[in-house]
C-alpha positions in Angstrom: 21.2 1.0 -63.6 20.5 -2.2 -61.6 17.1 -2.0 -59.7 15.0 0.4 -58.8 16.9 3.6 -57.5 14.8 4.1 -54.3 15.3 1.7 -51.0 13.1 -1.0 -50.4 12.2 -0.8 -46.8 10.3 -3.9 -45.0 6.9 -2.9 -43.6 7.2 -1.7 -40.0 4.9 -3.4 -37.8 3.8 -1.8 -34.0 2.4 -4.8 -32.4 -0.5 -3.7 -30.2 -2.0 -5.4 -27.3 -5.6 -5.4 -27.6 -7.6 -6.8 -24.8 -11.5 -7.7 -24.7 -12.7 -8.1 -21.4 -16.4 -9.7 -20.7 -18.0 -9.3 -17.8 -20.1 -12.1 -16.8 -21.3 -11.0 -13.0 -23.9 -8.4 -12.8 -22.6 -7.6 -9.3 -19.0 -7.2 -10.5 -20.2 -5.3 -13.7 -21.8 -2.9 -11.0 -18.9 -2.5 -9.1 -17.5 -1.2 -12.3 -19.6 1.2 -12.7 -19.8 2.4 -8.9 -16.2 3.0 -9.2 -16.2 5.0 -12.6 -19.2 7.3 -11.3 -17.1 7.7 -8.1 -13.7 8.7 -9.5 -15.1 10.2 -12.3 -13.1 8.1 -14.4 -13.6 8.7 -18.0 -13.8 5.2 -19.4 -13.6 1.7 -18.3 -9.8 1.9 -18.9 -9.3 4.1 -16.7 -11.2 3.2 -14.2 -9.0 -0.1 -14.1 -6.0 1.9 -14.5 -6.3 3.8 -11.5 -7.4 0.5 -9.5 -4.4 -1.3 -11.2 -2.4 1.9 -10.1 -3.6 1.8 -6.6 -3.1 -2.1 -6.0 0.3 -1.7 -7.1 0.7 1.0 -5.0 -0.5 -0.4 -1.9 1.5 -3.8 -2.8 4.5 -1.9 -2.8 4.0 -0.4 0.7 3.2 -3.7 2.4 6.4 -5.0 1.0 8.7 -2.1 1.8 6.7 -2.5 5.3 6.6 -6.3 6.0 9.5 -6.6 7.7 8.1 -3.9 10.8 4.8 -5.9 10.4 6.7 -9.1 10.8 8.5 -7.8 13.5 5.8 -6.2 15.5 3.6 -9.5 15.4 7.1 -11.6 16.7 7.0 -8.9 19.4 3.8 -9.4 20.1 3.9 -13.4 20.2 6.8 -13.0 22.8 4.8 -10.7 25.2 2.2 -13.2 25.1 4.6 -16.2 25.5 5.8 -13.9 28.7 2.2 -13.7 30.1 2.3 -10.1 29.6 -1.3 -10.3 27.5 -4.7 -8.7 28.5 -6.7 -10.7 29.9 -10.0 -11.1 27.1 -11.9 -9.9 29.9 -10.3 -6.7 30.3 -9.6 -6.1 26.8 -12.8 -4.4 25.8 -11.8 -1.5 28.9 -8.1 -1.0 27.7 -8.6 -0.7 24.1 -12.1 2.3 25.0 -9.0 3.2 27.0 -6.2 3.9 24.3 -9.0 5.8 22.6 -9.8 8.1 25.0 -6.4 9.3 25.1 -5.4 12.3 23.1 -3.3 11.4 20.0 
């Protein structure tokens, strides 16, 4: 018999990301917590996750949505080119106006 009769396996290694975070701003550190006591977030992790979650979230949407932006605002830039603007002395009237109409 050559060797030993059981395998020799190499040690499997799970590589784990482990990240210290210090917080050096009172005023952020609050924030923190204002956010974990108002989601009800069980940890710091999670309170960042669902922030991180959110953000991503919300990037998403303004990409899927830039182009309607982008072409609202061009819309906008030719009315004005046209002269078809309010007048800034009007402007306060008009909008008190739009929202006094029902939806």
């Amino acid at each position: 018999m050559v060797g030993n009769s059981r395998f020799c396996q190499p040690p499997i290694f799970v590589e784990e990301f482990l990240m210290n975070i210090e917080i050096h701003d009172a005023v952020l550190e609050a924030r923190i917590r204002r956010q974990i006591e108002a989601t009800g977030a069980g940890s710091v992790e999670e309170a960042l996750l669902r922030l991180l979650e959110t953000q991503e979230e919300q990037d998403r949407w303004l990409l899927e949505s830039r182009e309607a932006f982008n072409s609202k605002i061009r819309r906008g830039i030719e009315q004005l080119d046209r002269g078809e603007g309010i007048p800034e002395d009007q402007l306060d009237a008009y909008l008190d106006n739009l929202k006094s109409q029902p939806e």
